[in-house]
C-alpha positions, 0 to 999 in steps of 0.5 A: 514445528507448528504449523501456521494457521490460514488467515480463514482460521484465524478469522474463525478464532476471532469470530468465536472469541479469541480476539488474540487471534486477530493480533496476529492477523495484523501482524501479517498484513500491517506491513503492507497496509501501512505501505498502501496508507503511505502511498495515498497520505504521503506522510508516516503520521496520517499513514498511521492513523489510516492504517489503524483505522482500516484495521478497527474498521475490519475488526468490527465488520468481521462478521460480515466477510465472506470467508470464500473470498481472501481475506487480504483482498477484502483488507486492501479494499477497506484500506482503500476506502478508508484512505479515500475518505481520510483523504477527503475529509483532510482535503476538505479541513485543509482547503485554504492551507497551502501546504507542502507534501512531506516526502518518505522514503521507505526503507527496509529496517535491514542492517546489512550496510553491503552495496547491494543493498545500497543500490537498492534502496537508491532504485526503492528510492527513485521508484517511490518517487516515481510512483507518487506522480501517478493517481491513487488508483494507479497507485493502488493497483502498482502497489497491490499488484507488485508488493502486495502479490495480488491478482488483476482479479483480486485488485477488480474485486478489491476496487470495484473495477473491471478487471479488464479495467486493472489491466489496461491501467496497470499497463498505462501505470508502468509507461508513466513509471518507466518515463519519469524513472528515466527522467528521475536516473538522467538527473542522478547521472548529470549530478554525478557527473558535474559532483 
């Protein structure tokens, strides 16, 4: 059985030709990327064109990574400033447009239809809801640090923020999130119980 390579060694592979080895790069870290995109341009569409930016974006500044540093905190970085500037510049284009947020619901692409997964997509649901009322930084840290697995440090170095600063904001997040699931799961119960 082969052993995977590091993202490092893959990085080194593009760096001296085999753009190749940069597909499986994304193959590894689109998924979270997209999950991140999602998060800001709550909708699929702009989420997709976010993401495929953030990708070219990392593609043509390989060069400049700094191979001590983990290579998925330098993505997550790019992707949120990508988002951001998408975001402004679409905020600017759509100033006068009064529009309404598409909601997305992610799902996983299992087929498993047992109850278990029933219940947690309903909590994936509720809790997606919930996370869309916080501000996009609060946004960025609760979904790099539960779905995507990094480190406070890791999320101060991809936002350029103290990490003192990730700690307090992540805490303050989970207040905010733990209030409105409350307020989200008593309005399923009501509805339950009057159905």
């Amino acid at each position: 059985m082969q052993q995977q390579q590091t993202d490092q060694e893959l990085i080194a592979q593009v760096l001296r030709g085999n753009t190749s080895a940069y597909s499986e790069l994304v193959k590894r870290h689109q998924r979270f990327v997209f999950t991140l995109a999602v998060r800001f341009a709550k909708n699929r569409e702009d989420a997709e064109e976010i993401a495929q930016d953030c990708f070219v974006k990392a593609y043509k500044a390989l060069g400049t990574f700094n191979q001590t540093a983990k290579f998925s905190t330098w993505l997550y970085t790019i992707t949120y400033t990508t988002a951001m500037s998408f975001l402004r510049k679409k905020r600017i284009e759509t100033q006068s447009i009064n529009g309404s947020e598409n909601d997305l619901e992610l799902e996983g692409h299992q087929s498993d239809l047992s109850n278990n997964l029933a219940e947690r997509k309903s909590v994936n649901k509720y809790l997606d809801e919930a996370i869309t009322t916080l501000s996009n930084d609060d946004i960025v840290i609760v979904t790099m640090f539960y779905k995507g697995e990094q480190s406070l440090e890791e999320i101060s170095q991809a936002l350029n923020m103290p990490a003192n600063t990730v700690k307090i904001r992540l805490h303050r997040a989970r207040a905010k999130l733990k209030d409105r699931l409350e307020v989200l799961l008593k309005d399923e119960v009501k509805e339950l119980l009057w159905n």
